[in-house]
C-alpha positions in Angstrom: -18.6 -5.1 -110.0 -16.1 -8.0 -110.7 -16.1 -11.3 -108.3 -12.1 -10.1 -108.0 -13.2 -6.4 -106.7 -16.6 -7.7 -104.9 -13.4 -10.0 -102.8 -11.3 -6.6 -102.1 -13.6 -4.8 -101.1 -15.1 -7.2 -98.8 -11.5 -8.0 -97.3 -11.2 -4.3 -97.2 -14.4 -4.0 -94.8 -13.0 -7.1 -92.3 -9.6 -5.4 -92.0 -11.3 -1.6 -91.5 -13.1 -3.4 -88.6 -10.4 -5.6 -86.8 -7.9 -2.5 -87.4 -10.5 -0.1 -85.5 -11.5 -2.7 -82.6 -15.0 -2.7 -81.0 -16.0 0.5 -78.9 -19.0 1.4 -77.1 -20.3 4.3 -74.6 -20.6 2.5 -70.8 -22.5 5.1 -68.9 -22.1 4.9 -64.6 -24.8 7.3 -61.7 -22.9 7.3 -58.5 -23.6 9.0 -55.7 -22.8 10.6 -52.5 -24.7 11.8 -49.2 -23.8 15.7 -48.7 -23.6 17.9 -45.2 -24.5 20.9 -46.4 -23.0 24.4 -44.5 -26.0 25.0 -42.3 -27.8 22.0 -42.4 -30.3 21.7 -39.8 -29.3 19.5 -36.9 -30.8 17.9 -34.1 -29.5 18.6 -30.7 -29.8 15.6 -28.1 -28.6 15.2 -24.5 -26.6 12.7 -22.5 -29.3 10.5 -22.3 -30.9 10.6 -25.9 -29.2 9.3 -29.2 -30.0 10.0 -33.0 -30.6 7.6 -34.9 -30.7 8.2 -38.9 -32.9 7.4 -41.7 -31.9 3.9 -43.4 -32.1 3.4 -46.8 -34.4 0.4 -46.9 -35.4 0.5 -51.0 -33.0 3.3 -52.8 -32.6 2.6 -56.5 -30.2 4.7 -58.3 -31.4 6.4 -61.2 -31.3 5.5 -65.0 -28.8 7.1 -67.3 -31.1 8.8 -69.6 -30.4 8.6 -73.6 -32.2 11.7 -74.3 -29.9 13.7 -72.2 -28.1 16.6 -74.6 -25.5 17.1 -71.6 -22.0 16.1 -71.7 -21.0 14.0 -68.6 -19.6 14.3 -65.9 -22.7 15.8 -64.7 -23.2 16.4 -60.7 -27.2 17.3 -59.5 -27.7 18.0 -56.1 -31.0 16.7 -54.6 -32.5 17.2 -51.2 -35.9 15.5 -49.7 -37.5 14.7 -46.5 -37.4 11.2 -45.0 -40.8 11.6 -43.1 -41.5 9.9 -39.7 -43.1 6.7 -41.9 -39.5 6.6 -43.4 -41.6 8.0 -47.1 -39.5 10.5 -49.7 -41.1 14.0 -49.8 -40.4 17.7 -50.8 -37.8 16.5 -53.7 -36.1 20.0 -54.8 -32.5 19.5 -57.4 -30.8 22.1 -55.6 -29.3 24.9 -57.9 -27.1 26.5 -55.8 -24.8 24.1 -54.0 -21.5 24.4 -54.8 -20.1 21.9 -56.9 -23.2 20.9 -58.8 -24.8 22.0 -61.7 -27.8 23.5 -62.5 -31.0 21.1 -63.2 -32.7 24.2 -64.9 -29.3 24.1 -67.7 -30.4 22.9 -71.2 -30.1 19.9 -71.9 -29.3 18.5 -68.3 -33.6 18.1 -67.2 -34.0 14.6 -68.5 -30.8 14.0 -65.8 -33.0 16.0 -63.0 -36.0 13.7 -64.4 -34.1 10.9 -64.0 -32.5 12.0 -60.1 -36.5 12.8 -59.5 -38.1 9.7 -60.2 -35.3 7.4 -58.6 -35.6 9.4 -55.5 -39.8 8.8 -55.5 -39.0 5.2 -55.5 -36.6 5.2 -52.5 -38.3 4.2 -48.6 -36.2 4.4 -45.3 -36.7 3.1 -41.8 -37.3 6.9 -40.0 -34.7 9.2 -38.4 -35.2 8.4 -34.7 -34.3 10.2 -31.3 -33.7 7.5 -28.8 -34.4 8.3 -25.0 -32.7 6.6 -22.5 -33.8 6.7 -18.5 -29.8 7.5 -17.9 -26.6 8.4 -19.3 -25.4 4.9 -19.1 -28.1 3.2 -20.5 -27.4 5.4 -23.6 -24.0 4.7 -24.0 -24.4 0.8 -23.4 -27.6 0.9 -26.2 -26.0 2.7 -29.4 -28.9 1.0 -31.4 -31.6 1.5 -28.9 -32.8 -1.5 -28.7 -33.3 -2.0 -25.3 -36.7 -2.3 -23.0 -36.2 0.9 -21.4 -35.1 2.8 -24.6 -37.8 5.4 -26.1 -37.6 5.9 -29.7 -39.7 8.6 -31.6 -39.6 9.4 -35.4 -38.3 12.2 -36.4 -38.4 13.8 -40.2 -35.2 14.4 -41.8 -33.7 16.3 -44.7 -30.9 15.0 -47.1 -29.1 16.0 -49.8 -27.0 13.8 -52.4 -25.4 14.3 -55.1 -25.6 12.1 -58.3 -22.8 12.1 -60.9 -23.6 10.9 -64.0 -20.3 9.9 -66.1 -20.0 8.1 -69.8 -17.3 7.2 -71.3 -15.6 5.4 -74.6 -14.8 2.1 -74.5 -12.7 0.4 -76.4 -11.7 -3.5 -77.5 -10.8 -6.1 -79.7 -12.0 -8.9 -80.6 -9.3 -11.6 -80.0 -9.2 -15.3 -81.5 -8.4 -18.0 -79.3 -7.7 -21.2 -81.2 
């Protein structure tokens, strides 16, 4: 190769690459707390209050590169918060509406990835709050008061996690 066509095709290469910009995959998890149709419910009276779970620790999960899925993907999960506020009974849910199947080639390292966020995450405890009186209730919406009762109760959730990827694409622009 000649110093004259070694030159081409290197100028050939730079102008291929400035012509075609920079571009790269950005992956994004969100997600969203679910009411189910028929969710179990607690039922309280005019001198109690409910207080729910808090999410103290509740890492989102890793997009995962061995994935064979094409996002969007949307998995359903439900769990227990337990009285000490600890994540049990994880299921991915196959049969809500809306989301996909975790048992669908290609989508398990996504329900892999939903699973072991959701062993990570730690809550204060759903709580019913007991009052002495109606008023008292009302005036205490965080139960915090000395005559306010509060006992642990376990609770069941369901999110869902949407894992999207997309193309992105830029130049590179010189600033003199």
């Amino acid at each position: 190769m000649t110093r004259t066509s070694k030159l081409a095709f290197g100028a050939a290469g730079i102008a291929l690459l400035l012509a075609s910009g920079c571009t790269h995959r950005s992956h994004h998890v969100d997600r969203q707390l679910l009411l189910p149709l028929g969710a179990a419910t607690y039922t309280t009276t005019s001198t109690q209050r409910f207080l729910m779970a808090t999410a103290l620790d509740d890492p989102m999960p890793a997009f995962p590169t061995d994935g064979l899925a094409e996002p969007p993907l949307r998995l359903c999960a439900s769990f227990t918060v337990d009285v000490d506020g600890a994540v049990r009974d994880i299921v991915i849910e196959p049969a809500l509406a809306g989301c996909d199947r975790g048992d669908t080639p290609g989508i398990a390292p996504f329900a892999h990835a939903v699973d072991a966020a959701l062993t990570r995450w730690s809550f204060i405890a759903a709580a019913i709050c007991t009052f002495p009186d109606a008023a008292a209730a009302d005036g205490d919406p965080d139960c915090r008061g000395d005559d306010a009762v509060a006992v642990a109760v376990p609770v069941r959730l369901t999110y869902a996690f949407v894992f999207d990827a997309h193309t992105v694409r830029g130049r590179a622009i010189r600033r003199d």
